[in-house]
N, C-alpha and C positions, 0 to 999 in steps of 0.2 A: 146659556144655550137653550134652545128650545126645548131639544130629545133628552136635555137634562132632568131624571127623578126624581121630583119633589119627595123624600125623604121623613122630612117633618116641617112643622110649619110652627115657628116662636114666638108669640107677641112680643113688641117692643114699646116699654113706656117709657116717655120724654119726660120730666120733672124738673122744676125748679126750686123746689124747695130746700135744696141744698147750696143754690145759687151764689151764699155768701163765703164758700169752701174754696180757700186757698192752697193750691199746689208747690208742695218745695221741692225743690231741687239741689243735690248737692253733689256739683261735679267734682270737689275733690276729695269726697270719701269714698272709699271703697265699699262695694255694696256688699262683700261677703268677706270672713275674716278680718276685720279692722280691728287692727292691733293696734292703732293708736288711742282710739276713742272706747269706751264703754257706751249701752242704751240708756244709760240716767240721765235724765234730763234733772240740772238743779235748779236753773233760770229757766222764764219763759214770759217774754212782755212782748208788748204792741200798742202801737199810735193807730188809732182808726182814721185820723185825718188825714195820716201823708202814709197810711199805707203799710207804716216798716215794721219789720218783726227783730225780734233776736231771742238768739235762743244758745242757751250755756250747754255741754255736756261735761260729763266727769271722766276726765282723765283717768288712765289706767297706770296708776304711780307704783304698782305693783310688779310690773313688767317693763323692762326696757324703756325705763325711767334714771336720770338722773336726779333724786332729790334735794341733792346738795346746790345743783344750779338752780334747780325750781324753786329754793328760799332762798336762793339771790335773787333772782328776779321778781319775786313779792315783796322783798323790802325795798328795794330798786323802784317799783312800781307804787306804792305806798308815800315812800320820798316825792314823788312826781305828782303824787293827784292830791287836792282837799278833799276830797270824796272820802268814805267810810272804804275799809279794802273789803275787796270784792273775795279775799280769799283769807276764809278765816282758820287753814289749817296751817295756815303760814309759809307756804309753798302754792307757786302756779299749779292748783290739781285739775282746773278746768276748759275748756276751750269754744269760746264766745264763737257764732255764729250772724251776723248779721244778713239782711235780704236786701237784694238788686232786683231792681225792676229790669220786667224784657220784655222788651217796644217786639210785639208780634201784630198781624195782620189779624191771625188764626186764633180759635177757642177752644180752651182743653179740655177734655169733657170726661169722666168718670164713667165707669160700667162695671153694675153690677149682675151677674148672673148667677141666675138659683136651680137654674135645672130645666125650669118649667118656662121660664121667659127672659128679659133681658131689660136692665132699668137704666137709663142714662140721664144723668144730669150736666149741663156746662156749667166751668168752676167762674169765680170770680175774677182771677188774675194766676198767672204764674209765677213764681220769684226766684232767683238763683240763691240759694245760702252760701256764703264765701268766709272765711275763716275772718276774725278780728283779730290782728296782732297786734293788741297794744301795749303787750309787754314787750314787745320787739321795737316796735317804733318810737315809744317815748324815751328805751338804753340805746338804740343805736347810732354809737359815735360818729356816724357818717352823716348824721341830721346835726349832729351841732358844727361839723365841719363846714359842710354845706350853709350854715346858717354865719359862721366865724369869715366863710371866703366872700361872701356876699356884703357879710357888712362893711368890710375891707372895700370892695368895690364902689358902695356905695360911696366912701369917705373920699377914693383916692378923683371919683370923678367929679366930688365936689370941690375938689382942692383943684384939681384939671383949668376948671372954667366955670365963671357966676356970671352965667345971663340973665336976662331981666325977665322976669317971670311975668309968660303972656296967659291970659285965662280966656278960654276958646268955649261955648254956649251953643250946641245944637238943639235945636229945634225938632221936636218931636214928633210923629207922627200924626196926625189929629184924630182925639177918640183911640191912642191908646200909648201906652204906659213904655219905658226904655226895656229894653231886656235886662240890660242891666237890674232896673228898679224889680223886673218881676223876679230876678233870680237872689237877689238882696232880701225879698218880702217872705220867696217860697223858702229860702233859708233860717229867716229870723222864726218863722210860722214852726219849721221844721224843730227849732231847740227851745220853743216855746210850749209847744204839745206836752204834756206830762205822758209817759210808762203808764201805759194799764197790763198789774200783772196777771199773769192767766194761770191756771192751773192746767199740767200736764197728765191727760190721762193716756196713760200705756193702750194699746191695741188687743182687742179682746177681750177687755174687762167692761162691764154694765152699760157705763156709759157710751163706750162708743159704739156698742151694741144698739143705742138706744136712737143713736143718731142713723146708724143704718134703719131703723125703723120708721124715719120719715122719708128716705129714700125711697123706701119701699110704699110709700103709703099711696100712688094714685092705684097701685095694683089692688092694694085692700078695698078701696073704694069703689074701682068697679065691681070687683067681684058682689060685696054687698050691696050693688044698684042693680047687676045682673039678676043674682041671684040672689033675693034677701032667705026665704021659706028656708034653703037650703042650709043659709047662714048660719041662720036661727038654729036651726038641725044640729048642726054641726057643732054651737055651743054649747049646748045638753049634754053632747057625747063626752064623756071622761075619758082621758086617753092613759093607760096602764103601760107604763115602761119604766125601765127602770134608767136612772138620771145619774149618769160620769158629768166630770168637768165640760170634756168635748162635746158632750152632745149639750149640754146647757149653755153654751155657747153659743150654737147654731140658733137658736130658739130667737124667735122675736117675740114682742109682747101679744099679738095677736092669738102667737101657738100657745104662748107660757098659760093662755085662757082655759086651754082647752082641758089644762092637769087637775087635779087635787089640792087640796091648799096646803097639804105638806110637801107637794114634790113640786108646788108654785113655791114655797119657803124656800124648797133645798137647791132649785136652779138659782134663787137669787142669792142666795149665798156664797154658791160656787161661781157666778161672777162678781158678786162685789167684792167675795174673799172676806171682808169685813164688814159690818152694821149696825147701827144702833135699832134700837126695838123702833123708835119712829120714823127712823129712815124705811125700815123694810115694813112698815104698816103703809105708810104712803107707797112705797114700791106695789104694794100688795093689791094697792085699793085701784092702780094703774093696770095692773093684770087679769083684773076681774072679780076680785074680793069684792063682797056689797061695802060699801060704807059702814050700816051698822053690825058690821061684823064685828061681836064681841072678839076686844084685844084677849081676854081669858084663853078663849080659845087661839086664835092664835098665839099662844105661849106654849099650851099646853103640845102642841105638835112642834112647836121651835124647841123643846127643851128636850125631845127626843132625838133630834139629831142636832143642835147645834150645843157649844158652851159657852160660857161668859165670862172677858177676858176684857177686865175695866169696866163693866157696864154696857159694853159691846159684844155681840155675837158673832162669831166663826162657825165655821163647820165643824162636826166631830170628826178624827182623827180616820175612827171607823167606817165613815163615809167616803171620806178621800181613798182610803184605802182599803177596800172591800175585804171580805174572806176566800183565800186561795189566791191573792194577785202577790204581784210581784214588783215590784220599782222599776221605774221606764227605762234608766239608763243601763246597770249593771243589775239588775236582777236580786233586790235586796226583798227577804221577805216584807209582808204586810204587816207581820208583829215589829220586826223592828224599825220602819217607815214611823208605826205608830207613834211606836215610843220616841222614836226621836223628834217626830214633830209636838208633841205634849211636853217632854223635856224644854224644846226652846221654847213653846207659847209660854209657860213656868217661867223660865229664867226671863225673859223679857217684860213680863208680868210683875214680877221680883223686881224691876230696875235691875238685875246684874246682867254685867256687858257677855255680849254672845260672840266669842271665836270661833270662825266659822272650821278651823282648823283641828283646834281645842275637839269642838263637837265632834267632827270628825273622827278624833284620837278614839275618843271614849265611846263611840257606839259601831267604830271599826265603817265608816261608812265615806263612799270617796265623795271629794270634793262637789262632783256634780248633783247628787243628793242632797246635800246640804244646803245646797241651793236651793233645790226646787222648792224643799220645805220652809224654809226662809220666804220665800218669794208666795208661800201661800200665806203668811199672817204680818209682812214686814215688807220695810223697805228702804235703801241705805238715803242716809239722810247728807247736807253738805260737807257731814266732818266723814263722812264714808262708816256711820257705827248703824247697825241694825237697829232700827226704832219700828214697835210694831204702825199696823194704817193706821188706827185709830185708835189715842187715848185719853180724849175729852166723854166723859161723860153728859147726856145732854137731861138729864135727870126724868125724862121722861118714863122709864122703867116702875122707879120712886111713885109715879101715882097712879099705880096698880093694887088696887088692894092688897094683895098678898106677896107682894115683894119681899118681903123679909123674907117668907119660906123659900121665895125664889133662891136669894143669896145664899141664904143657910143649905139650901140644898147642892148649889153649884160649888160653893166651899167644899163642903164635905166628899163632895165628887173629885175636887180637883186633889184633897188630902189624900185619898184611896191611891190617887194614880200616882202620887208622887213617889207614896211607898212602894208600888208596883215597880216604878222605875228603878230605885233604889235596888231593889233584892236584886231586878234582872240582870243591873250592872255588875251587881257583886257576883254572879254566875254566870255572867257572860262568858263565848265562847272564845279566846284568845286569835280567832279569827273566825268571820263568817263567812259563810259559804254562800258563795250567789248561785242564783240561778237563771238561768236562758231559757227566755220562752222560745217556742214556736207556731 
């Protein structure tokens, strides 16, 4: 309307550069509380040629699970394919997800908003994910009945009457091919294409961070054509705050320029969660670190807040968990958050297996805690066991001059704490007390 108040006024930038970003859709899971499915993703492929995706999640065999059926039907299913089983806990624990294409007219387009403007991309396609049951469809008796009444049919109408078999030759279109032949071609093309498999990364951790960084990128680029002097300005300035999970999150690589190079170390940490020293020098060198930025030095601030756990780095304990806070869900103090997440980087470090239960018993702390700590250095693997992210060493550490003092010294750090842990258990409180912020 005319007498309407212009309020404020948003720029909107159109981008393509996300253009090759596929939307799923999955009408029969439920979007909140799904009891059936858990968020692990343990599969994740695709054909680039015809398009299709699939994608496994990890049943919840925990809950409202039958396991005794769910190993009949792996061995059931096993009998049935030449394939390797797809389920190697010996139980159906998982549930395939396959993509349907949907013949639309229309383009779906993505938006993102930051406060200050509005970023919109159109995706490349939309796809329905609909469940695969083919542990259902290869045991159910109704398909070999169906398959017994047919072949009866066949026999009984060949015994019926034998006429003289006529062979009839249509003629084709000119300049183009039978639908038949092209649905025979797009089929054979279809089981010919090999699986490429992908790696699944969760929402909110680094990389998908990084991909909203190119969504974001015609905004950076005017801004720097607009205004470069300012730019400039602007990179000079060091920005002093102090750096949680959540806000290291929010950060794109442009902001991450603007910090220190320990608190550019301590936001990449707290999104990758885990990293090898060459992963987070390349990360570093991506954020604004010079190239010849002695690796000495970046160690020498890595080793103040992070520790070394296989040749890879984490956060320290002390970081996640500040002085005076409290744990997000039930209100556990900061000291014993600490100790229980140093406890399991230990035991997972150790190769001994981590009960999330167990853990539980012994540091008095509920279920959902244990979690979170879990899910800040691990992650359950197909047989469903806590495996930390990373435990390939890339040897890269190794040709640092002083690596031995490194190790010797992360050693003897992690020996201190072990003991620590020990006493605390031995004099721990028979219950702890939580506490409720406000």
């Amino acid at each position: 309307m005319k007498n309407d108040k212009i309020i404020k006024e948003i720029p909107v930038y159109l981008s393509d550069d996300l253009r090759h970003l596929l939307l799923l859709h999955y009408p029969t899971r439920l979007s909140k509380h799904d009891q059936l499915l858990t968020s692990v993703v343990t599969q994740c492929k695709y054909k680039t040629e015809c398009e299709e995706l699939e994608i496994s999640y990890a049943l919840d065999t925990d809950v409202n699970y039958d396991k005794a059926h769910g190993q009949e039907l792996a061995v059931e299913m096993d009998k049935s394919s030449k394939e390797k089983s797809s389920y190697t806990s010996g139980m159906v624990d998982q549930l395939y997800f396959e993509s349907h294409k949907i013949s639309s007219n229309t383009t779906d387009m993505i938006m993102f908003a930051s406060g200050k403007s509005l970023h919109l991309c159109p995706l490349k396609k939309t796809l329905n994910m609909l469940p695969k049951l083919n542990h259902i469809d290869k045991n159910d008796p109704k398909n070999d009945h169906k398959k017994n009444s047919q072949n009866q049919n066949d026999l009984s109408e060949e015994e019926e009457e034998e006429s003289e078999q006529i062979m009839a030759k249509f003629k084709d279109r000119p300049g183009k091919k039978s639908e038949k032949k092209k649905m025979q071609e797009m089929v054979k093309q279809r089981a010919l294409e090999p699986w490429i498999n992908l790696n699944f990364v969760p929402h909110g951790q680094y990389y998908s961070r990084a991909e909203l960084d190119k969504f974001m990128l015609p905004k950076l680029i005017s801004n720097s054509v607009i205004n470069p002097q300012e730019s400039n300005k602007n990179d000079k300035e060091i920005i002093k705050e102090n750096i949680d999970p959540t806000r290291a999150r929010q950060l794109s690589h442009n902001k991450i320029k603007l910090y220190s190079l320990e608190n550019k170390i301590k936001i990449l940490l707290f999104n990758t969660k885990m990293a090898s020293t060459k992963m987070l020098v390349d990360l570093l060198h991506k954020c604004g670190v010079p190239i010849n930025e002695s690796v000495t030095t970046i160690l020498t601030h890595l080793r103040k807040i992070a520790v070394l756990v296989r040749g890879n780095w984490t956060i320290k304990s002390e970081e996640l968990y500040p002085d005076n806070t409290i744990s997000a869900h039930f209100g556990l103090t900061f000291e014993v958050m600490r100790f229980l997440r140093d406890y399991v980087i230990y035991m997972m470090d150790s190769n001994k297996p981590v009960n999330r239960k167990n853990i539980g018993k012994m540091f008095n702390a509920p279920p959902e805690e244990v979690k979170d700590v879990l899910n800040s250095v691990a992650e359950l693997d197909e047989k469903k066991t806590w495996k930390l992210l990373l435990t390939d060493n890339d040897g890269f550490l190794e040709s640092v001059e002083n690596y031995k003092e490194i190790y010797k010294e992360q050693k003897d750090w992690w020996d201190t704490r072990i003991k620590q842990i020990n006493v605390w258990l031995e004099h721990k409180p028979k219950k702890i007390e939580y506490k409720v912020g406000f």
